[in-house]
DRENDO-1510 file (C-alpha; in Angstrom, 1 decimal, always signed):
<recs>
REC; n; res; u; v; w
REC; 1; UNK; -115.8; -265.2; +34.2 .
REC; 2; UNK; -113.9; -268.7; +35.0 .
REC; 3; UNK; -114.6; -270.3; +31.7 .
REC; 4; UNK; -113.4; -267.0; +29.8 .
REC; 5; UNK; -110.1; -266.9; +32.1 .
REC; 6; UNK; -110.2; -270.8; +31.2 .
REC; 7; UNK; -110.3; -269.8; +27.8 .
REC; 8; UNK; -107.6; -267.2; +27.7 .
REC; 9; UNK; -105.4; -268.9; +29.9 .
REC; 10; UNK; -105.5; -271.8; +27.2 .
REC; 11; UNK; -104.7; -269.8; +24.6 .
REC; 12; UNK; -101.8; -268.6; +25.9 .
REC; 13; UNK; -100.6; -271.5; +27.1 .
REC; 14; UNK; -101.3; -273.4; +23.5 .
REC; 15; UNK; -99.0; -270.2; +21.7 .
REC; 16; UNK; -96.3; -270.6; +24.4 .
REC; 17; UNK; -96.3; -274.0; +23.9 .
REC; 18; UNK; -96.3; -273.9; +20.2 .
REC; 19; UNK; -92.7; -271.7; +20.1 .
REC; 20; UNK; -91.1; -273.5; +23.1 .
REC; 21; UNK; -91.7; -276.8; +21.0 .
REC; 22; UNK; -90.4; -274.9; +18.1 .
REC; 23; UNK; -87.2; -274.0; +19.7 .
REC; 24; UNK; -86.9; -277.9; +21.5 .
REC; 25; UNK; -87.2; -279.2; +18.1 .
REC; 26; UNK; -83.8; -277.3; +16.9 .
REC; 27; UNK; -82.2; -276.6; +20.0 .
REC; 28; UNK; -81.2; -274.2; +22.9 .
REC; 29; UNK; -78.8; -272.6; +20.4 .
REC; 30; UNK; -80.6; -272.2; +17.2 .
REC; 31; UNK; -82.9; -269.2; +18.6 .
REC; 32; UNK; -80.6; -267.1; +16.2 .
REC; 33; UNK; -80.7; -269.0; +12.9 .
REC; 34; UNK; -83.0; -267.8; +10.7 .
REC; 35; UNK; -84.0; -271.4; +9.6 .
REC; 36; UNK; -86.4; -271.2; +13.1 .
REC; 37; UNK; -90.1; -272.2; +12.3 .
REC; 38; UNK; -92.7; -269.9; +14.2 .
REC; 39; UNK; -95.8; -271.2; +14.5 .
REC; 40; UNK; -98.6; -269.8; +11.8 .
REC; 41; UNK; -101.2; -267.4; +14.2 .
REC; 42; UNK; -105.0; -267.8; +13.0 .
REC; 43; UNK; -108.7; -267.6; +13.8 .
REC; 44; UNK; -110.3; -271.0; +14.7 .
REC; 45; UNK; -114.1; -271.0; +14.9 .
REC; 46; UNK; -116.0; -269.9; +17.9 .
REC; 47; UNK; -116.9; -267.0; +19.9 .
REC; 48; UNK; -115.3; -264.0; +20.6 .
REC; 49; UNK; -116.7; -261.1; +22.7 .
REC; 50; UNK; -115.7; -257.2; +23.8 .
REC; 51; UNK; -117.4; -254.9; +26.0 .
REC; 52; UNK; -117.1; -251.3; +26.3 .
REC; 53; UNK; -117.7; -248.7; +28.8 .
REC; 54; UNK; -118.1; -245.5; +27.2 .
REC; 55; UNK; -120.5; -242.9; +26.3 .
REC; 56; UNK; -122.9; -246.2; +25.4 .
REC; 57; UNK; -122.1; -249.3; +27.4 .
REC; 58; UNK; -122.2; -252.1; +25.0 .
REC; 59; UNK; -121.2; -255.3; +24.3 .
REC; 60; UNK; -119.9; -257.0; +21.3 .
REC; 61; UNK; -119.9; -260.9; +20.0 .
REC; 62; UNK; -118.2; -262.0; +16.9 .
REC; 63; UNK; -118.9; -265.7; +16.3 .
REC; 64; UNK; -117.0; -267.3; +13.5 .
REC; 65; UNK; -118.2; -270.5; +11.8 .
REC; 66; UNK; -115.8; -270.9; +8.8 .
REC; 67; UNK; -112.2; -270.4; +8.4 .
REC; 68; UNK; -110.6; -271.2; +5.1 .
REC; 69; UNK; -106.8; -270.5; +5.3 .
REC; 70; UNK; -106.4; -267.4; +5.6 .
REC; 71; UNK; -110.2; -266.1; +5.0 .
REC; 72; UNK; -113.0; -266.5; +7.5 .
REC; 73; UNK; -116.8; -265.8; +7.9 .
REC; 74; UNK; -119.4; -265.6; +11.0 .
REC; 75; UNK; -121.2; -262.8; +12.5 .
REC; 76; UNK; -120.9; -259.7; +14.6 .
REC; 77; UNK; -123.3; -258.8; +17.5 .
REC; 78; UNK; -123.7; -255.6; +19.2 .
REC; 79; UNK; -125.4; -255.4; +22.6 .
REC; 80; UNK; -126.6; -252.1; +24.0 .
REC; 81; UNK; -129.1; -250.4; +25.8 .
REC; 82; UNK; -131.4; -248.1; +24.2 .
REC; 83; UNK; -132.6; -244.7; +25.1 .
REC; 84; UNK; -135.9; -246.4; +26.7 .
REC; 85; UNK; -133.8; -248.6; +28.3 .
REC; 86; UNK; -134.4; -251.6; +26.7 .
REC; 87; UNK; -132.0; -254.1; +25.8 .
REC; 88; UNK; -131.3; -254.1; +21.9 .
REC; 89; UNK; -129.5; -257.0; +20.2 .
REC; 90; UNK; -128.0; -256.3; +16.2 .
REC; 91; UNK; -126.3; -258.5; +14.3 .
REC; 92; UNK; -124.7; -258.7; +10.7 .
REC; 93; UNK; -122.7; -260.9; +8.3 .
REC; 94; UNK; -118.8; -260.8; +8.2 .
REC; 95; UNK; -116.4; -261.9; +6.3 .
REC; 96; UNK; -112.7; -261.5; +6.7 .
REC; 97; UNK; -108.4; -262.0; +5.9 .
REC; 98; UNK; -106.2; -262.7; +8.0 .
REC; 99; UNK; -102.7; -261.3; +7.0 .
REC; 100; UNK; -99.3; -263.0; +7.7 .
REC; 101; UNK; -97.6; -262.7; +11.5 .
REC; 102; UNK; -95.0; -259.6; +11.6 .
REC; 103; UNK; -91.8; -260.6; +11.9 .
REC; 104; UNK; -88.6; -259.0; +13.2 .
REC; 105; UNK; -85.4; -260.0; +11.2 .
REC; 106; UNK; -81.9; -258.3; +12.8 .
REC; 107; UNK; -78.5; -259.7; +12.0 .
REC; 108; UNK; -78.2; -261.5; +15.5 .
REC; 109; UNK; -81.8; -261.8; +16.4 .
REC; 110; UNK; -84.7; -263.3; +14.7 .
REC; 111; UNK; -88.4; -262.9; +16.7 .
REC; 112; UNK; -92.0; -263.5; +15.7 .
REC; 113; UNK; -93.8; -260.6; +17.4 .
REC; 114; UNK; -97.2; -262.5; +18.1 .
REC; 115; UNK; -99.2; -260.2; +16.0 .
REC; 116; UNK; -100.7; -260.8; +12.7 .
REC; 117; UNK; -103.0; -258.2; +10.6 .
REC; 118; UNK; -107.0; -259.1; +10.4 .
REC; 119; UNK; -109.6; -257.1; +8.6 .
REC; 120; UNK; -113.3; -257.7; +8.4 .
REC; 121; UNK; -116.2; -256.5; +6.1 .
REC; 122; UNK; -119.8; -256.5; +7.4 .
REC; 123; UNK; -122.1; -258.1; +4.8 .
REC; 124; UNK; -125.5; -256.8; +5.1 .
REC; 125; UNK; -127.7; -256.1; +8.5 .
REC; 126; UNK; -128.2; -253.1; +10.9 .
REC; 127; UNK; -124.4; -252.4; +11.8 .
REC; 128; UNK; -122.9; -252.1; +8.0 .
REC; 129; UNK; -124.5; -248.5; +8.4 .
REC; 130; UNK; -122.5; -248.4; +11.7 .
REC; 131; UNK; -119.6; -249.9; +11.8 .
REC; 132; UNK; -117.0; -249.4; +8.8 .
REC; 133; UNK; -113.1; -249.9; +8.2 .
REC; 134; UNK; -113.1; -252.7; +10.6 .
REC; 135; UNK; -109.4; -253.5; +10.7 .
REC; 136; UNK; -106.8; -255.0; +13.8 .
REC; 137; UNK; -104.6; -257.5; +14.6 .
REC; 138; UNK; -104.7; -261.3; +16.1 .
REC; 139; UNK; -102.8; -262.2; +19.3 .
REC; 140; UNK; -102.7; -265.0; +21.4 .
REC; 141; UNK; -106.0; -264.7; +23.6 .
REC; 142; UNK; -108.0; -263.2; +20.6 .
REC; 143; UNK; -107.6; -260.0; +18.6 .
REC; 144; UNK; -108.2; -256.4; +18.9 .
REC; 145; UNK; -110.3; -254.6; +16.0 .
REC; 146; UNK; -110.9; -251.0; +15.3 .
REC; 147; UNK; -113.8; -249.5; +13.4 .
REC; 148; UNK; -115.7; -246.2; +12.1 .
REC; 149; UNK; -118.3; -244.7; +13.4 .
REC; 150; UNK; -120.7; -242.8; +11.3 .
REC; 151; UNK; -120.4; -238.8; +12.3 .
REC; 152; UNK; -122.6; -237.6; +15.7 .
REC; 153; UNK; -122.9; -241.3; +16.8 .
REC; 154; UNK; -122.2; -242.2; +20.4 .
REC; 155; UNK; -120.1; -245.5; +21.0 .
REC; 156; UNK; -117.1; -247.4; +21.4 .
REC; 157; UNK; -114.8; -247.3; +18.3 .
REC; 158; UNK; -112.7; -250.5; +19.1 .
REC; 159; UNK; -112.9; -253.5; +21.3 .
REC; 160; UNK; -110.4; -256.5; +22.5 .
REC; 161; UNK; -112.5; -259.4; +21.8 .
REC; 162; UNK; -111.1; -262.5; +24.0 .
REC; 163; UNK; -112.2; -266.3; +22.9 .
REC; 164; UNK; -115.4; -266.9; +25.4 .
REC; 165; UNK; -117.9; -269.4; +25.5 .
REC; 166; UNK; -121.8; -269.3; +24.6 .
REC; 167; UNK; -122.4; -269.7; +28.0 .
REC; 168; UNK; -120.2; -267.0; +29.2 .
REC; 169; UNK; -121.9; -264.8; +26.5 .
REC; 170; UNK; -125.3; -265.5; +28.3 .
REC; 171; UNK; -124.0; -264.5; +31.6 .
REC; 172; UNK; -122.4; -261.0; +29.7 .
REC; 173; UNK; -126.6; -260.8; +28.7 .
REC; 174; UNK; -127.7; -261.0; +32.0 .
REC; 175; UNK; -125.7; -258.6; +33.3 .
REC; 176; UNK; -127.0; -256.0; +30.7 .
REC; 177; UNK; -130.7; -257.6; +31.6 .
REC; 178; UNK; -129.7; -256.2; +34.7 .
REC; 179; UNK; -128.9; -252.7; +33.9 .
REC; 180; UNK; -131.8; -252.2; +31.7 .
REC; 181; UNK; -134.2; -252.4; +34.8 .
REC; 182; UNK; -131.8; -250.1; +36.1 .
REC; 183; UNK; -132.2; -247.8; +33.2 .
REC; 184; UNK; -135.7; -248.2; +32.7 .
REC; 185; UNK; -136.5; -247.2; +36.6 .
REC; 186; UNK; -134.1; -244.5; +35.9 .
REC; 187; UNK; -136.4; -243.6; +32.8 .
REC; 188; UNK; -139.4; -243.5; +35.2 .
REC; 189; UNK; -138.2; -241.4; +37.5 .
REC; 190; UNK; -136.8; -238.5; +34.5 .
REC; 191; UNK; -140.6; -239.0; +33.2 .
REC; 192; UNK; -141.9; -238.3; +36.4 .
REC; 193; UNK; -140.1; -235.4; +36.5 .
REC; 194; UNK; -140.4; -234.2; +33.5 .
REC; 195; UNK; -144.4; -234.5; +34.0 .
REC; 196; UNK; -144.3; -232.6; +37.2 .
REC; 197; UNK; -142.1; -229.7; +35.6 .
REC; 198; UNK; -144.4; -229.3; +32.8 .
REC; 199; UNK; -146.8; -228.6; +35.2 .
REC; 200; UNK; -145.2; -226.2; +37.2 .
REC; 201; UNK; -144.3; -224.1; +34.3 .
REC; 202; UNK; -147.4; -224.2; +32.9 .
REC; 203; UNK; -149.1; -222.9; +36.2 .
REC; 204; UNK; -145.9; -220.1; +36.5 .
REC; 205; UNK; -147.1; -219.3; +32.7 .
REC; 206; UNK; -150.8; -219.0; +33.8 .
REC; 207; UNK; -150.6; -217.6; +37.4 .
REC; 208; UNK; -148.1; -214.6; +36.1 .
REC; 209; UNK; -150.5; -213.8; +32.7 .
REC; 210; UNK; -153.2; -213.3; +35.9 .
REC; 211; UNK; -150.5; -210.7; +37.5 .
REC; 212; UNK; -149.5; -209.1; +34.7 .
REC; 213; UNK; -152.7; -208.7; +33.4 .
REC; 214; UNK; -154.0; -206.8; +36.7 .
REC; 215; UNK; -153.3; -203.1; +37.3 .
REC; 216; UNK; -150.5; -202.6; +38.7 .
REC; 217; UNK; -150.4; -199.4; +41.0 .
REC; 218; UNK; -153.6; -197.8; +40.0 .
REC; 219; UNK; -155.3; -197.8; +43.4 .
REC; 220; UNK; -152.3; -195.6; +44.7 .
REC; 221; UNK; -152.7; -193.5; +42.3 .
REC; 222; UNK; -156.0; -193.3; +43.0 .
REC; 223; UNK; -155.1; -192.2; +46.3 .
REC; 224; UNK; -152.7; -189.5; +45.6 .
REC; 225; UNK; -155.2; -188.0; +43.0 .
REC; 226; UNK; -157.9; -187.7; +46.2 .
REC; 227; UNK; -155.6; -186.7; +48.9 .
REC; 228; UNK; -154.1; -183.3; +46.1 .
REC; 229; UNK; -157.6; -182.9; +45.5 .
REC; 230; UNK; -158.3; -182.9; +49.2 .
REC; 231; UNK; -155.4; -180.4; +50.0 .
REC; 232; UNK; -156.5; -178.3; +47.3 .
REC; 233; UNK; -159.5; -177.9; +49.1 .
REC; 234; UNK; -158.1; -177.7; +52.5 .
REC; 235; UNK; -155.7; -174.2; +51.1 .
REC; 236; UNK; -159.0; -172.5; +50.1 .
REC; 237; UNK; -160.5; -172.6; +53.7 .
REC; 238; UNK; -158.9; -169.3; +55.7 .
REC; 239; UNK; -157.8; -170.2; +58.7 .
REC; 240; UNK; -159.0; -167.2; +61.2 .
REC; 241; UNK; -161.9; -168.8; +60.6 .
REC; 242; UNK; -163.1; -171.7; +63.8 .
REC; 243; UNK; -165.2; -173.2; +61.0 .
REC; 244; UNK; -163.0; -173.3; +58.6 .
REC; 245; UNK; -160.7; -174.6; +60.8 .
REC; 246; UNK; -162.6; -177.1; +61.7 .
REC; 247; UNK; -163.2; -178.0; +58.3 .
REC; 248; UNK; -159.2; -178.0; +57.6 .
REC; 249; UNK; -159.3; -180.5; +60.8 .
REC; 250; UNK; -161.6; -183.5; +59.2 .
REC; 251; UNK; -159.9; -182.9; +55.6 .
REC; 252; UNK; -156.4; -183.6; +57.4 .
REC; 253; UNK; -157.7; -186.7; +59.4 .
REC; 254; UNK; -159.4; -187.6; +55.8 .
REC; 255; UNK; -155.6; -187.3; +54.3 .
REC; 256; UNK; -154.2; -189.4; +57.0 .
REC; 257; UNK; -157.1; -192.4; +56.6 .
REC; 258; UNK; -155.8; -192.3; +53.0 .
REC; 259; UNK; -152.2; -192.3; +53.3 .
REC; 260; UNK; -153.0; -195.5; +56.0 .
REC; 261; UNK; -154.8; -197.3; +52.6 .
REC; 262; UNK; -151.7; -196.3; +50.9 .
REC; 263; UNK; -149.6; -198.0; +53.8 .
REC; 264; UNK; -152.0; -201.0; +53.3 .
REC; 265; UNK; -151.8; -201.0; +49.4 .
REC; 266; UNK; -148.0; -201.1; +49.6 .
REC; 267; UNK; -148.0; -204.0; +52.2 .
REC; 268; UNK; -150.0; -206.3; +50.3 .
REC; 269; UNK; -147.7; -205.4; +46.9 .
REC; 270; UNK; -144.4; -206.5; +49.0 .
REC; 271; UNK; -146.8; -209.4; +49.5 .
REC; 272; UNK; -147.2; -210.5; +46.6 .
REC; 273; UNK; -143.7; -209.6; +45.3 .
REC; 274; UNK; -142.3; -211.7; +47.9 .
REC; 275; UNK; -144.8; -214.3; +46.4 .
REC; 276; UNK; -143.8; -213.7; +43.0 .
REC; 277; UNK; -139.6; -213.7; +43.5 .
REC; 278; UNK; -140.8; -217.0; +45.6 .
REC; 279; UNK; -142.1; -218.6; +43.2 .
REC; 280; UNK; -139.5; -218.2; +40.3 .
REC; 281; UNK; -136.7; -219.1; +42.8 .
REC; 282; UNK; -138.4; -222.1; +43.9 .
REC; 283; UNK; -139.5; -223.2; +40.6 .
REC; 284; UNK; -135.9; -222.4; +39.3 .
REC; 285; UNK; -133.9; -225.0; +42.4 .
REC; 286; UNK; -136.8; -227.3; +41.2 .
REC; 287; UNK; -135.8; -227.1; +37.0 .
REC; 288; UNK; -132.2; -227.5; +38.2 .
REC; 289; UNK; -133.1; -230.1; +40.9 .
REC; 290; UNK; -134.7; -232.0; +38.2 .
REC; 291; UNK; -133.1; -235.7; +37.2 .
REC; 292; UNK; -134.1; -234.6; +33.8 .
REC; 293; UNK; -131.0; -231.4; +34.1 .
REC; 294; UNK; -127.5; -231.6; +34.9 .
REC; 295; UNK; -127.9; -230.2; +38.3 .
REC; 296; UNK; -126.7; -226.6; +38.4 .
REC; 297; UNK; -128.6; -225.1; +35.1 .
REC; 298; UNK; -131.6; -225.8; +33.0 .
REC; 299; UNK; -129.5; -227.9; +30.4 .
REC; 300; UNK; -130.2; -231.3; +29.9 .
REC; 301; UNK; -128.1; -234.0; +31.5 .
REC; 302; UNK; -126.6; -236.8; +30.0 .
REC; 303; UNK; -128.7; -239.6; +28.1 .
REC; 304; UNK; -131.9; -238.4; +29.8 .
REC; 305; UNK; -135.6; -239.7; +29.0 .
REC; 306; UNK; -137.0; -238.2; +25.4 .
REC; 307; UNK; -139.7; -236.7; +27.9 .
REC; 308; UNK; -137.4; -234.6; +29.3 .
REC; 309; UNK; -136.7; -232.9; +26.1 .
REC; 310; UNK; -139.0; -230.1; +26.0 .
REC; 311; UNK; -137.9; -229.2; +29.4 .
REC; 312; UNK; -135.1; -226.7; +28.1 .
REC; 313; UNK; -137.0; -224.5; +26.0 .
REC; 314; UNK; -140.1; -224.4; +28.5 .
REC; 315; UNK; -137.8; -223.7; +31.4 .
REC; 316; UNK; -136.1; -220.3; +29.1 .
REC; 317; UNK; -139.6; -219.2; +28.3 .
REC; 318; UNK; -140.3; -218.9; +32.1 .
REC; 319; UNK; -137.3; -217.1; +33.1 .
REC; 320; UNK; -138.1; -214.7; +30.1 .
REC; 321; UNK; -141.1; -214.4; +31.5 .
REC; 322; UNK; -139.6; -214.1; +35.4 .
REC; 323; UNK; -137.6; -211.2; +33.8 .
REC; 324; UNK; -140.9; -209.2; +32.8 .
REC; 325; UNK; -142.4; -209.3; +35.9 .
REC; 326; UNK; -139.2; -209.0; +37.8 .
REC; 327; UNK; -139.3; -205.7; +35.9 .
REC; 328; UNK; -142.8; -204.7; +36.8 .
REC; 329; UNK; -142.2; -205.7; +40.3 .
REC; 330; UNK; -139.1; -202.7; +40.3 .
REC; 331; UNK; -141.3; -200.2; +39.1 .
REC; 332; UNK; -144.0; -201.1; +41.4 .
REC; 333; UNK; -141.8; -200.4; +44.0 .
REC; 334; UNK; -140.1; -197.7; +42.9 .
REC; 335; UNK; -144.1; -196.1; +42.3 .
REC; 336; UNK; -144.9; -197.3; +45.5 .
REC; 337; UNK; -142.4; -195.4; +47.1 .
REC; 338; UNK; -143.1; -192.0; +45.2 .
REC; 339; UNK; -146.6; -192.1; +46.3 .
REC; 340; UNK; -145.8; -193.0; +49.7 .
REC; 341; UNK; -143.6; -190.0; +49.6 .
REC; 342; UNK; -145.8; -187.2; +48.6 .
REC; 343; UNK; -148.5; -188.9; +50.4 .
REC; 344; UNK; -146.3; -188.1; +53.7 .
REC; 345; UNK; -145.5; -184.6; +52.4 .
REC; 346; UNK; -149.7; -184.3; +51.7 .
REC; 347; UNK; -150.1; -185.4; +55.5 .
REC; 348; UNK; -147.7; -183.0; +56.9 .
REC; 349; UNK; -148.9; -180.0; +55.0 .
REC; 350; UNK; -152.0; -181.0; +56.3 .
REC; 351; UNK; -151.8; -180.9; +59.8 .
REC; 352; UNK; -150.2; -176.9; +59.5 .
REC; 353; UNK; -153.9; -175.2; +60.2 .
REC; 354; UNK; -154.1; -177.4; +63.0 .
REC; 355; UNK; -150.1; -176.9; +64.5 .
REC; 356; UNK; -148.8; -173.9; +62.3 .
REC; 357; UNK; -145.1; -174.4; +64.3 .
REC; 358; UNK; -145.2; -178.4; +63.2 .
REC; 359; UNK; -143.6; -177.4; +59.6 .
REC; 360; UNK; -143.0; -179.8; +56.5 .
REC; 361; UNK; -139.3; -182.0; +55.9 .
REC; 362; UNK; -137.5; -179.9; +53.7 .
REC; 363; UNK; -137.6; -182.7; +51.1 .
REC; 364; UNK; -141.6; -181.5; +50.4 .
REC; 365; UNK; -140.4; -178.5; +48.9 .
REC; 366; UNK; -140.7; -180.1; +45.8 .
REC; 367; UNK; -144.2; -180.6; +46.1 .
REC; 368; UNK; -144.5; -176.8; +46.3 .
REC; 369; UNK; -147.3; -177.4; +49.0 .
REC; 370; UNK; -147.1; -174.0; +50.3 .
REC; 371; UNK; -147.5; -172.3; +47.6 .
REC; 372; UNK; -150.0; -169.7; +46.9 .
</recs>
């Protein structure tokens, strides 16, 4: 960083220089004749770097090893990371013009702005397909230059390139040395996560194909179907009858045993609906935990491993899949709750040979228990 501040300061001082002794050489007074010589602005050989903080950090070098009047050749460097994380160095031929300074030219005022036009054109190598319409302007610590990037392509579109040093290029690649172990470890960890995600998802796959695959509500049916048998059996006994009635007794504690495994049945189901909401809610704060997503969603966040990539569509199949057994899990409980409803009505109904004054909730009526 000192020998580039070395370097610019120079500059500066060199173009100061330059017009002061321009103006000595006339005098104090001659700053508005026209006759005042400005000092010529061009390219001497050497190196020249830019760096860029955008979308892609990168770096640039242009070195130039000829200069012939106003045309000069040398190279131009780009120094990024890539999506691995490893540091990738391109380079490619140039060739370039350097235009005239611009000048301002008012009746009472005559001024050299300090700025002269420079174009480049990249001869052959990896950037030509990158970097087009290369096109600035000089000034006293180096130039600025604007190019084209090809459509969809991440990067910096211009750079102020300042005369360096080799040496204080070296230091620029050590610094990016740097980051790519950052971004490789930062690689690692999105991998990791990426691997453990996969595997998550492709247990929820596996683990709800098991549940949806079982029967869902069949025992309780079951159930009901024995306990309306049962009572149908229960209203053909007459109940003047002490056998009978005794008879009416075990079929009503029969109806309650049952309606106890339907108590049981419906337990275990909120069991395992609590298991399955579980699941899908912790494996959903895990997808958008992830450091392969942007923190609140299942999309991607920015420059993430290649690994990561088949995270979005994986993570969409399994809330598609969360959505059909969400639905199963409504209508289990809504079933649930109809057979634990008649089943009640069933147990009431029962007990009437037994305690004749007990009565039914008016909501059995439906049933039609005590019908003939």
């Amino acid at each position: 960083m000192k020998l580039l501040m070395s370097w610019t300061m120079a500059a500066t001082l060199l173009f100061c220089a330059t017009q002061v002794g321009a103006r000595d050489a006339t005098g104090a007074n001659t700053v508005n004749k026209k006759t005042v010589s400005e000092p010529v602005m061009s390219l001497i050989p050497g190196i020249y770097v830019a760096g860029e903080d955008g979308e892609e950090t990168s770096a640039f070098a242009v070195r130039i090893s000829q200069v012939s009047g106003s045309e000069f050749k040398g190279t131009i460097e780009l120094v990024r990371l890539a999506k691995s994380g490893e540091l990738v160095r391109q380079t490619s031929e140039l060739s370039g013009v350097l235009g005239k300074q611009r000048e301002v030219n008012l009746p009472a005022f005559y001024m050299n702005t300090g700025v002269a036009p420079l174009t480049m054109k990249l001869q052959n190598g990896p950037l030509q397909s990158l970097m087009s319409g290369l096109e600035g302007n000089m000034s006293s610590t180096g130039f600025r230059l604007y190019w084209t990037l090809p459509r969809n392509t991440a990067g910096s579109s211009h750079g102020t390139f300042v005369l360096a040093t080799e040496n204080a290029f070296q230091q620029i690649l050590a610094r990016y040395s740097e980051i790519s172990s950052y971004k490789k470890k930062l690689r690692a960890e999105q991998t990791s996560s990426a691997n453990m995600m996969e595997s998550r998802l492709n247990d929820y796959m596996q683990s709800t194909d098991q549940w949806l695959r079982a029967p869902q509500g069949n025992e309780l049916d079951v159930i009901e179907n024995k306990v309306r048998a049962l009572y149908a059996e229960q209203k053909k006994l007459s109940p003047g009858v002490s056998a009978d009635k005794a008879a009416a007794g075990v079929i009503s504690i029969q109806i309650d045993a049952y309606a106890s495994q339907a108590q049981y049945i419906n337990w275990i189901q909120g069991e395992q609906e609590r298991v399955q909401r579980g699941s899908w809610f912790f494996l959903k704060q895990m997808l958008e935990a992830s450091a392969c997503t942007d923190g609140t969603s299942f999309r991607l966040g920015y420059d993430v491993s290649p690994n990561c990539g088949g995270l979005p569509a994986r993570s969409a199949a399994a809330e598609q899949r969360w959505n059909k057994v969400n639905q199963e899990l409504i209508k289990q409980d809504r079933h649930g709750d109809l057979v634990s409803e008649a089943l009640g009505c069933f147990k009431a109904a029962a007990q009437l040979p037994l305690e004749p004054n007990r009565g039914i909730p008016p909501s059995c009526e439906k049933f039609k228990l005590l019908a003939k």
